[in-house]
MARKOLMI-808788 format. One line per 10 residues: number of its first residue (from 1); for each residue x, y, z of C-alpha. Coordinates in Angstrom, 3 decimals, decimal comma. Layout:
! MARKOLMI-808788
NUM) X Y Z  ... .
This chain:
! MARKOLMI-808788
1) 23,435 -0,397 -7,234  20,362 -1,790 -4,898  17,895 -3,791 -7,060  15,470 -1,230 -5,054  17,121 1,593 -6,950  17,563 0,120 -9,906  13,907 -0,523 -10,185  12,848 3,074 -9,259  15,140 4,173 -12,097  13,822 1,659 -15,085 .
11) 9,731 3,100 -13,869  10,913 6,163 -14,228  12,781 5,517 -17,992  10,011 3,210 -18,972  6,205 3,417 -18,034  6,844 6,432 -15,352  5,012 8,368 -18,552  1,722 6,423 -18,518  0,858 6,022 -15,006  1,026 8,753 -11,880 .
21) -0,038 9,926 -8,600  -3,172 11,547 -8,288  -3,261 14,461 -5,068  -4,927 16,888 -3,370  -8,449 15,211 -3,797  -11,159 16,337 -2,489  -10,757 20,006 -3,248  -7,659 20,731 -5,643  -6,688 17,383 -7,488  -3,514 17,360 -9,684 .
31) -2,006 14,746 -11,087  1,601 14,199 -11,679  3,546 11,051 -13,780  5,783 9,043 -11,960  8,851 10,470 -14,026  7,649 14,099 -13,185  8,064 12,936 -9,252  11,663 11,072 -10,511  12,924 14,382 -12,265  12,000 16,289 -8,915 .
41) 13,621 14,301 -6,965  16,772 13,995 -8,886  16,745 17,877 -8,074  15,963 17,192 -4,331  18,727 14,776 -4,017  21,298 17,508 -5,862  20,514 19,641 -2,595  20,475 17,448 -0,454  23,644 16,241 -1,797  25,058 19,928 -2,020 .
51) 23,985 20,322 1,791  26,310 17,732 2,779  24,365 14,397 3,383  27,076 11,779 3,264  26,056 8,115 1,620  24,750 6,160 4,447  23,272 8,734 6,683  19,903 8,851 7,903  17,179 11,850 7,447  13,947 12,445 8,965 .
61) 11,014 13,658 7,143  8,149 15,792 8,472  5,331 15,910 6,054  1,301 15,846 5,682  1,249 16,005 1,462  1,704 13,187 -0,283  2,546 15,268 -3,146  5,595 16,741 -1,151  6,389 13,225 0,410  6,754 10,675 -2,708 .
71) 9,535 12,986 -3,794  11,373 14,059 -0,928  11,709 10,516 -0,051  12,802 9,503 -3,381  15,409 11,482 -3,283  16,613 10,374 0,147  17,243 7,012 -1,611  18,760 8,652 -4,634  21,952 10,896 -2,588  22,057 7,409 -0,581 .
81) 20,450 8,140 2,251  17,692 6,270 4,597  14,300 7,963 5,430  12,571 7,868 9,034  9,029 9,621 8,425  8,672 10,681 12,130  4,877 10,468 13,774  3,271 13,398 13,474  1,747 15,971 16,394  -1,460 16,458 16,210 .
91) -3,694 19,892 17,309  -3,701 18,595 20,807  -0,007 17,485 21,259  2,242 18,884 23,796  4,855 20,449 21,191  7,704 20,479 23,707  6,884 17,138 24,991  6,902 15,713 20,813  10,369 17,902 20,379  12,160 15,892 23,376 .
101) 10,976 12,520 21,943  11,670 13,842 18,227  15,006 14,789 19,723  15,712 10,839 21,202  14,402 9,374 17,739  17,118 11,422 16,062  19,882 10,718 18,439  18,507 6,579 18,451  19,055 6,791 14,201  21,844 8,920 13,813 .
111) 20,327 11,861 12,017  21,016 15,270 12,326  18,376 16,348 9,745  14,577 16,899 9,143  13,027 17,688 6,051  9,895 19,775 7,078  6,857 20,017 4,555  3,101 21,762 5,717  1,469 22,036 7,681  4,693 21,496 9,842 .
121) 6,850 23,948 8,792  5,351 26,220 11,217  7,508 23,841 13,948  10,634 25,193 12,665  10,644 27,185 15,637  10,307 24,544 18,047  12,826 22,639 16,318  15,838 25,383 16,347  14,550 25,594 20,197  15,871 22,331 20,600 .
131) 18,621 22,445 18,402  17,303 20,037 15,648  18,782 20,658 12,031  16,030 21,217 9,386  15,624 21,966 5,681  12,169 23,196 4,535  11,054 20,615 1,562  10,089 23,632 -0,867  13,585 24,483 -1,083  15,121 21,982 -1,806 .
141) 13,188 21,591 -5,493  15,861 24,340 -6,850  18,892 21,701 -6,370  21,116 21,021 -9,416  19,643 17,505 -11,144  21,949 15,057 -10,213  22,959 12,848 -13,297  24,259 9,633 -11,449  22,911 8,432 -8,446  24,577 7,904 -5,320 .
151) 25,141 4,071 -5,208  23,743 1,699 -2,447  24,208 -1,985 -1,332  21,536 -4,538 -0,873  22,311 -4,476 2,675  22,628 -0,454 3,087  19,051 0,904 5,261  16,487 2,101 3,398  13,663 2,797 5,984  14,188 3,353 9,523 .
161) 10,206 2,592 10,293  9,543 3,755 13,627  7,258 1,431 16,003  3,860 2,185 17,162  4,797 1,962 21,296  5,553 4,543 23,017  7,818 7,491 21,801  9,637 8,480 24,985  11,374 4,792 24,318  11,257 5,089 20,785 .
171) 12,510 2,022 18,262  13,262 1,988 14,675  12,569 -1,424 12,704  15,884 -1,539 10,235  14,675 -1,918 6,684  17,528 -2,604 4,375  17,040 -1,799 0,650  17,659 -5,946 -0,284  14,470 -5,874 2,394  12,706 -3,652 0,674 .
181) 12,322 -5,152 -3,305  12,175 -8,600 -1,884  9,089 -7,503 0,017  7,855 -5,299 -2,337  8,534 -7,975 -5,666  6,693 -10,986 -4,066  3,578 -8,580 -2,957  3,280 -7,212 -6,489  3,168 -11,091 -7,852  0,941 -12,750 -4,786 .
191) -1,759 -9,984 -5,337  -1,745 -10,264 -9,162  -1,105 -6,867 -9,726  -2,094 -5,472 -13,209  0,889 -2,629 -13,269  -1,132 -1,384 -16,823  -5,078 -1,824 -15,328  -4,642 -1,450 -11,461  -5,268 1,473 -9,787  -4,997 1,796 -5,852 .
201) -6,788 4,667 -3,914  -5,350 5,101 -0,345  -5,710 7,466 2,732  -3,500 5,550 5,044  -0,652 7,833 6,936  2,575 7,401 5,577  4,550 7,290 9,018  2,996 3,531 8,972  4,389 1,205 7,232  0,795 0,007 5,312 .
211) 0,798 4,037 3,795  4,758 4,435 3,004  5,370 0,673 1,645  2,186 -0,455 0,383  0,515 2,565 -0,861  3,399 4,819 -1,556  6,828 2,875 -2,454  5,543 -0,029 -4,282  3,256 2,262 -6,860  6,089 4,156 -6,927 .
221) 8,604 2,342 -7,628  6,838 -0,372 -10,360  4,534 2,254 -11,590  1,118 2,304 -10,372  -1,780 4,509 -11,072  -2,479 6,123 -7,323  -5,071 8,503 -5,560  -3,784 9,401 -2,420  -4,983 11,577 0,067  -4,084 11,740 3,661 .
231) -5,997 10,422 7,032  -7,275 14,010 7,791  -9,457 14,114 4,614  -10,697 10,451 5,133  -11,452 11,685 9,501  -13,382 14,379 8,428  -15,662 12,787 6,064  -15,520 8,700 5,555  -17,163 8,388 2,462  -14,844 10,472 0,474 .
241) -13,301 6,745 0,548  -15,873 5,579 -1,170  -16,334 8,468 -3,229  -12,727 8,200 -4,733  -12,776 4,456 -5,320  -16,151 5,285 -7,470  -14,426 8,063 -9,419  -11,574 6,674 -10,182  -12,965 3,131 -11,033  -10,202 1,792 -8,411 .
251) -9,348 -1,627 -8,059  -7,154 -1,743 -5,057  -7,275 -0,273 -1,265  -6,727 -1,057 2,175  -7,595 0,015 5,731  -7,816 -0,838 9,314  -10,968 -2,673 11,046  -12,257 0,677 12,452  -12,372 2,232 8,950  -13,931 -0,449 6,982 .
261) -16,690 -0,483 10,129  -17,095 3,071 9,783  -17,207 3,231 5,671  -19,752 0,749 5,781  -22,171 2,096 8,149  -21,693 5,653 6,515  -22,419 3,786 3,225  -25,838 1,880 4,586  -27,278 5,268 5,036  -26,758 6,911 1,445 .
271) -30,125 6,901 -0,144  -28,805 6,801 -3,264  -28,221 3,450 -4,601  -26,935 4,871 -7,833  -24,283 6,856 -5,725  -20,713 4,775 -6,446  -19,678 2,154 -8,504  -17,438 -0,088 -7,144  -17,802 -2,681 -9,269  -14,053 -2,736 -10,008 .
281) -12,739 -3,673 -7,100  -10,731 -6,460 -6,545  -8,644 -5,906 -3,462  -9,845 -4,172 -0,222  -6,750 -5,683 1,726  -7,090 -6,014 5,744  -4,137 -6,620 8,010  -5,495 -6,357 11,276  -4,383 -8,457 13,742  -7,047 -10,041 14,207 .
291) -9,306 -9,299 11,290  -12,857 -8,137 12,873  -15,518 -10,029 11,122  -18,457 -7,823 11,778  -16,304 -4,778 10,454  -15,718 -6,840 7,180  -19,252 -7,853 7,006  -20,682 -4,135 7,205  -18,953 -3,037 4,553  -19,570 -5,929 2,108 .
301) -22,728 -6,039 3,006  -23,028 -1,777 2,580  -20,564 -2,465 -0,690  -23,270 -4,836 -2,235  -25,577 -2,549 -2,925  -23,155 -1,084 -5,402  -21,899 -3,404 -6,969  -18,633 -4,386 -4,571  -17,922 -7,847 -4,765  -17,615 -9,516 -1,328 .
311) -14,744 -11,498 -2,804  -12,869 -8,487 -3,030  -11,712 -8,720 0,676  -8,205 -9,686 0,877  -7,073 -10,854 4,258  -3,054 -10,512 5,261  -0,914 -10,440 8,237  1,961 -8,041 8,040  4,389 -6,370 10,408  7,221 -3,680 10,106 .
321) 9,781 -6,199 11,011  8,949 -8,248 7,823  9,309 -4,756 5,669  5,285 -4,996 5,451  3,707 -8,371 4,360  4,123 -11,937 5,461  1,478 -13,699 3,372  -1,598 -13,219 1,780  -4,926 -14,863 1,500  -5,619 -16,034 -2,043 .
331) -6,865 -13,020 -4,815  -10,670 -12,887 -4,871  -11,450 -15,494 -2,203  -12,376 -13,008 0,225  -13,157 -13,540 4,269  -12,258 -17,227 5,000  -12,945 -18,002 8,928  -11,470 -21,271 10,739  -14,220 -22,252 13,262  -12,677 -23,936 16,336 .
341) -13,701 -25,717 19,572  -13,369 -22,964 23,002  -12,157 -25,257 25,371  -9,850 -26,815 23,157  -8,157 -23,647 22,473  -8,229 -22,224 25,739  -7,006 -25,239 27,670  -4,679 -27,517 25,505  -3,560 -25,044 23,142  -5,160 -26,792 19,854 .
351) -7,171 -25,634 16,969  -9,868 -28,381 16,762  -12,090 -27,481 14,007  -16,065 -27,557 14,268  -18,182 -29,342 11,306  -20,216 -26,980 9,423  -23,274 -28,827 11,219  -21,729 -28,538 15,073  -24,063 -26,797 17,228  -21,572 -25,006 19,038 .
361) -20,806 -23,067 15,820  -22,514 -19,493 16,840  -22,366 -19,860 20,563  -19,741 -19,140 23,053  -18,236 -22,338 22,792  -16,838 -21,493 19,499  -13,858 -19,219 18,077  -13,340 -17,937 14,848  -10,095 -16,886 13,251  -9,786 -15,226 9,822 .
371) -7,343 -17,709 7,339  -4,511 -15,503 6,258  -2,894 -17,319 3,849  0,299 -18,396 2,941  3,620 -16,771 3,335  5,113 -14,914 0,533  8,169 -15,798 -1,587  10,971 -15,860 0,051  9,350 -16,207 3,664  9,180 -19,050 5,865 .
381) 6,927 -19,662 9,165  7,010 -21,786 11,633  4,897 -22,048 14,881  6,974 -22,991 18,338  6,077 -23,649 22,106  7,991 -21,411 25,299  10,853 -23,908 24,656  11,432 -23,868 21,350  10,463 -26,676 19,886  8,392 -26,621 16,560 .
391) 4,650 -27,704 16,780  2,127 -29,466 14,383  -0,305 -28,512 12,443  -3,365 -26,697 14,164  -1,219 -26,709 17,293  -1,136 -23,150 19,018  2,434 -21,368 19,892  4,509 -18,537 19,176  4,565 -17,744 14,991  8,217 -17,377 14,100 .
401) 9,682 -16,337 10,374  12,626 -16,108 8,639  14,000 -14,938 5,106  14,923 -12,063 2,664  12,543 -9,519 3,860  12,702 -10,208 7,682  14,420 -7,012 9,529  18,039 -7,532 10,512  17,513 -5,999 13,523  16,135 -2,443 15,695 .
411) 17,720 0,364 16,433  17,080 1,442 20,366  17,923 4,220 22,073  20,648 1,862 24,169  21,856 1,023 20,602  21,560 -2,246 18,162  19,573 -4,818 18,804  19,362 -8,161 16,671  16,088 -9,612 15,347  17,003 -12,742 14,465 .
421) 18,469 -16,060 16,545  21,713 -18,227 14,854  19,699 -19,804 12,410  17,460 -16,866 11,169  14,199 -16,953 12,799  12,282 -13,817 14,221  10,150 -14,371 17,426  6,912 -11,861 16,188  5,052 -12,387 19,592  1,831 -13,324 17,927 .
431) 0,108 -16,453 18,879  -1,076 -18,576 15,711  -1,476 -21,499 14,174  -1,182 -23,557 10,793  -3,603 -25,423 8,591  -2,059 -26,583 5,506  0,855 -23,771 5,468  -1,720 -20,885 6,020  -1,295 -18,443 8,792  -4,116 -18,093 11,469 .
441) -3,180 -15,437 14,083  -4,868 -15,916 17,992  -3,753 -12,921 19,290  -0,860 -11,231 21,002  1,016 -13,185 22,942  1,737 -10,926 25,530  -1,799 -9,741 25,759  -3,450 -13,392 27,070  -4,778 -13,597 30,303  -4,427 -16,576 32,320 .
451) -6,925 -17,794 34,481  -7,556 -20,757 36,211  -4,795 -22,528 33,625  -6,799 -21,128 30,455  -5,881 -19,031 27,527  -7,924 -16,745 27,562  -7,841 -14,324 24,025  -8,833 -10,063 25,035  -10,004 -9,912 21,077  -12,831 -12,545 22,399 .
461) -13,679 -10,596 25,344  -13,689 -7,304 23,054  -16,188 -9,161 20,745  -18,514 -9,724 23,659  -18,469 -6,124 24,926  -18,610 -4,493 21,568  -22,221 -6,825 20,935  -23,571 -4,187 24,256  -25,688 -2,062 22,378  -24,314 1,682 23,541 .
471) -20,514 0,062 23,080  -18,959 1,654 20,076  -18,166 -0,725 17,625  -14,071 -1,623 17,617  -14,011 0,461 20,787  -13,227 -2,012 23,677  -9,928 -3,375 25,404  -9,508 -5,984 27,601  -6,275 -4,516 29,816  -4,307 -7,839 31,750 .
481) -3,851 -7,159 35,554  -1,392 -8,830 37,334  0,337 -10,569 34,768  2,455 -13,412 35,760  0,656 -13,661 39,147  -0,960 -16,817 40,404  -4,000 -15,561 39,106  -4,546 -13,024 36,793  -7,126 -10,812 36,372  -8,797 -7,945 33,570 .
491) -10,317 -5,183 33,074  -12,630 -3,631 30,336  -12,060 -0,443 29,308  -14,539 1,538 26,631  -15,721 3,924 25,059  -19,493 4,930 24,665  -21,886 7,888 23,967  -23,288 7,950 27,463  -20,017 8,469 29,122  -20,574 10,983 31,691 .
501) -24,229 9,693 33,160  -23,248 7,584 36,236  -26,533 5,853 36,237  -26,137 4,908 32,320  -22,535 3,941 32,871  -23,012 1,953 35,593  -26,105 -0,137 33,709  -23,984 -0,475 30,579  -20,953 -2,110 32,968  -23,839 -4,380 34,331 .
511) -24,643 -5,501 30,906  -21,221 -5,432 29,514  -19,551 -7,795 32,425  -22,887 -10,428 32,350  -22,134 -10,862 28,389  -18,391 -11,200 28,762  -18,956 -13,574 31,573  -21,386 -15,595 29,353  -19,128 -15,632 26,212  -15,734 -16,373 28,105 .
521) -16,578 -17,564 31,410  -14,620 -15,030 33,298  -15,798 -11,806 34,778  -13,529 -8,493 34,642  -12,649 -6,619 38,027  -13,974 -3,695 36,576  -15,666 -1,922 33,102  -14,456 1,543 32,678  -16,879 3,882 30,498  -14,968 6,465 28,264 .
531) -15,774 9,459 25,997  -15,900 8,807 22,220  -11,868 9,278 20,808  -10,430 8,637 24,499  -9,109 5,038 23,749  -4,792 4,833 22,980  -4,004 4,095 19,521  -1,438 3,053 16,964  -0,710 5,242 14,009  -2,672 2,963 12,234 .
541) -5,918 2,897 14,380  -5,167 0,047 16,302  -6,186 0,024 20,080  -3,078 -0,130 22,408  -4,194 -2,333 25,358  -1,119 -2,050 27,713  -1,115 2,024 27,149  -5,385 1,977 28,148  -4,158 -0,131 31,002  -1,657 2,476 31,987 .
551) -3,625 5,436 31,403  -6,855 4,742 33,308  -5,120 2,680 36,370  -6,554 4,865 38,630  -10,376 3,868 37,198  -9,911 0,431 36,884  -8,657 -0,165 40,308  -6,671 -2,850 41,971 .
């Protein structure tokens, strides 16, 4: 049996009793022990099993309710099966257009099998237009409990964790269950976790791998107190965020950039100063890549006033292809910057750090990168140049990684593809750095625009347009033109209120292109002025800068 497995079943024997998951908040909140979701899922998995799912096999699940989701996908793992929690359509997706892609995600991971919950149960229609096999969730709580479980190897899948690019060429990061509790284990001991005092509120979606891993498996399978609602609730009203971590005196959360910028300012204008208590908290983890500092900064500085510690940040750098984490910063440290020399960066590749007294700290000649810490147990990191070779300390390349909870490989719709070279090491594509073994991540390395022989970062020429008052905040890309050519070139694409009024658009671009040009020392070919909600994004909330580039070609020009 998979350690992963084996863990699930001792929670559920031992402490599943005393701790639970909390759902349904804000309106109908019920609250079920983790060995209530185990003996449901034991039932599940007796369907499921009955049904025909052979050891091995893959299954897609379809669900909004977290409620419905921890034990579906507990059972999955029970009958021996791997889960896929497919993205979800949204009110203004094209359902035929998701069916054909749901259809090529299916074919790419072998399944022949959804498990529908609500609110999408209502595409069962759609789905026996296309020929997709489904089971509705609800039905399969009647299964006979299953006494023994079906048995799986360390090296059998356990997720199939689809990618945030696009779904018409859909991949699937392979997760394998020895993966899984070697992830899972050395995040439970770098954060400290209190299994008996800890209690983590989330609203992250559980098709990413931040809401199914971190706020979703681990609880689940160690035995965590958890509130979880889904992204809907937290969309419609922000500080319900706040509103649960007060009520349920959490201790632990996470969230993207955008959401910690939006909680905060949401929070700065409650009169009330009596109105939450988060005195508790101890975690408010951040993965971006990178980590925005104003975002963090507005909601400490909105947290403050009750009772948040600032500490209480907790910087990390994850990715799918690592199961979730690669390290973290230390517990209770909070937001730790590494203030380095611009030209340095930009032209020789190297980290030179400024003295606290420098005055180019707070001008343009300065970067900042959030320290991420080190990597966790059983991960190793090293940073490399285009040929391979490893670099020093505080010298800028490609970040690579190797050990137990490093992917073996994807699975593409042209078939298997490896992750790893002959001795181990995953390429991530992110550009970095390290001081003293911590992790500090530049950007994407297919994202930096050369020019004139210079590095230029688009998270530094995002800063500079998000400072434009009339920019939203979090809400700008800088899209690479031309890359590869002898000289490269960008645009800016955004997203502000006065979208729409040609004489406001054109004086925000104005103002917009003179502050990039005085903060990088490059101007962009164009600024493009969107709509509020127009921008791509991940699952997760993170701008996609190749698909904006895509999508508004025709604005930005050539």
């Amino acid at each position: 049996m998979s350690r992963f497995v084996d863990t699930l079943l001792a929670t559920a024997a031992d402490r599943g009793n005393k701790t639970g998951i909390t759902t349904g908040e804000p309106n109908d909140p019920v609250r079920r022990t983790w060995t209530q979701v185990h003996e449901e899922a034991r039932r599940m998995a007796g369907s499921l099993i009955s049904d025909g799912l052979r050891p091995g096999r893959a299954v897609a699940v379809l669900a909004a309710d977290p409620a419905v989701i921890a034990p579906v996908v507990q059972a999955v793992w029970l009958a021996g099966g791997s889960v896929t929690m497919l993205h979800q359509p949204t009110p203004r997706t094209d359902l035929a257009e998701w069916a054909g892609d749901t259809v090529r995600v299916l074919r790419m991971i072998d399944s022949s099998l959804v498990l529908l919950g609500e609110p999408f149960d209502k595409l069962s229609g759609v789905l026996d237009e296309h020929g997709i096999g489904y089971s509705l969730i609800p039905e399969l709580a009647g299964g006979q409990r299953i006494e023994q479980v079906v048995e799986s190897g360390e090296g059998d899948n356990a997720l199939l964790q689809l990618t945030s690019g696009s779904t018409a060429e859909p991949k699937a990061v392979r997760i394998t269950h020895g993966n899984l509790i070697s992830n899972m284990t050395a995040m439970v001991d770098e954060s400290e976790l209190d299994l008996d005092d800890d209690l983590m509120v989330s609203w992250l979606p559980v098709f990413h791998d931040m809401g199914m891993v971190g706020f979703l498996t681990v609880p689940m399978t160690f035995g965590v107190e958890l509130v979880k609602i889904t992204p809907v609730e937290f969309l419609g009203g922000p500080l319900i965020w706040p509103e649960l971590l007060s009520r349920y005196r959490a201790t632990v959360t996470a969230a993207p950039n955008f959401a910690y910028a939006i909680a905060g300012r949401r929070m700065s204008k409650v009169e009330d100063d009596n109105a939450y208590d988060l005195s508790r908290m101890r975690i408010a983890l951040n993965g971006a890549e990178p980590i925005d500092e104003n975002a963090v900064r507005t909601f400490t500085e909105a947290g403050a006033r009750f009772g948040m510690p600032a500490e209480c940040v907790f910087p990390a750098y994850g990715m799918a292809e690592v199961t979730l984490a690669v390290s973290f910063a230390p517990v209770f440290t909070g937001l730790t910057t590494d203030v380095v020399a611009a030209d340095a960066l930009e032209n020789e590749n190297r980290a030179v750090p400024l003295p606290d007294d420098d005055p180019r700290r707070g001008t343009d000649a300065a970067r900042s990168f959030a320290v991420l810490g080190r990597p966790l147990a059983g991960i190793e990191a090293r940073i490399v140049d285009e040929q391979g070779n490893q670099l020093d300390e505080r010298e800028v390349g490609e970040i690579q990684l190797r050990g137990s909870s490093v992917t073996p490989g994807y699975l593409t719709v042209n078939g298997p593809v490896p992750t790893q070279d002959a001795d181990g090491w995953l390429a991530t594509g992110d550009l970095g750095y390290l001081i003293d073994g911590r992790i500090v991540i530049c950007g994407r390395r297919k994202d930096v625009i050369i020019m004139g022989g210079r590095n230029i970062y688009p998270t530094d020429i995002e800063r500079a347009a998000c400072s434009v008052r009339g920019v939203r905040a979090g809400n700008a890309v800088a899209v690479r033109i031309d890359p590869g050519a002898r000289r490269e070139r960008f645009a800016i694409v955004l997203e502000s209120a006065v979208a729409g009024d040609e004489d406001a658009e054109r004086a925000l671009a104005k103002e917009v292109t003179a502050r990039v040009v005085d903060a990088v020392d490059a101007r962009p070919m164009s600024v493009v002025v969107l709509g509020p909600g127009t921008l791509p994004k991940t699952p997760s909330g993170k701008l996609r800068r190749a698909a904006a580039g895509d999508e508004f070609a025709n604005r930005i020009g050539s």
